[in-house]
N, C-alpha and C positions, 0 to 999 in steps of 0.2 A: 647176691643176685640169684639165688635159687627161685626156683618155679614154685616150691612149696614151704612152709616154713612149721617147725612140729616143738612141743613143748613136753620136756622129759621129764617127769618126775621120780622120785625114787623115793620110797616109803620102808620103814624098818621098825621091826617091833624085836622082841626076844629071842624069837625062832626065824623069822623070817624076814626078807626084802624082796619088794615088789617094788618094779618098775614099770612108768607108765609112760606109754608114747601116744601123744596126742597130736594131728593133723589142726594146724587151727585156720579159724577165716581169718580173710581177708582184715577185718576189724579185731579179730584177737589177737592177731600178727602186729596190727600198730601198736596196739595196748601193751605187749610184751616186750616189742623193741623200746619203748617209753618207759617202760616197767625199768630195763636193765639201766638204758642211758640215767636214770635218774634214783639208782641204789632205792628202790621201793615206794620212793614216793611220785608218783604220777601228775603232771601237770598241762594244764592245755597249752601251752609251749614244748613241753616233752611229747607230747603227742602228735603237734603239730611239725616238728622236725622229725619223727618218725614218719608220717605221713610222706613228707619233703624227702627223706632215704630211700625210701620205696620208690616215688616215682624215679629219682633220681638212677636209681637201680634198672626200672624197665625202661628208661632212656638208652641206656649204656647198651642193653640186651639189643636191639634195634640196631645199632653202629653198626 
């Protein structure tokens, strides 16, 4: 139920690790929550229950 939702990446070569923190939209936020609920493969049912979590979320925010 957070306000913003951010996507972390972490990158590593022989010397170095770099991490990234990325703020996403609103439509990157579903795509990602669908991403996970569905171990990589993305479906317009995963998506569409991502979509259904979110509101479901700023419902509860509102109570």
């Amino acid at each position: 139920m957070a306000d913003s939702h951010y996507l972390i990446e972490k990158k590593s070569d022989t010397d170095r690790t770099q991490t990234d923190i990325i703020k996403l939209s609103e439509d990157e936020s579903i795509n990602e929550i669908a991403r996970l609920m569905s171990s990589d493969v993305t479906t317009k049912a995963n998506i569409e229950s991502a979509r259904e979590l979110k509101a479901q979320a700023r419902v509860s925010k509102r109570l």
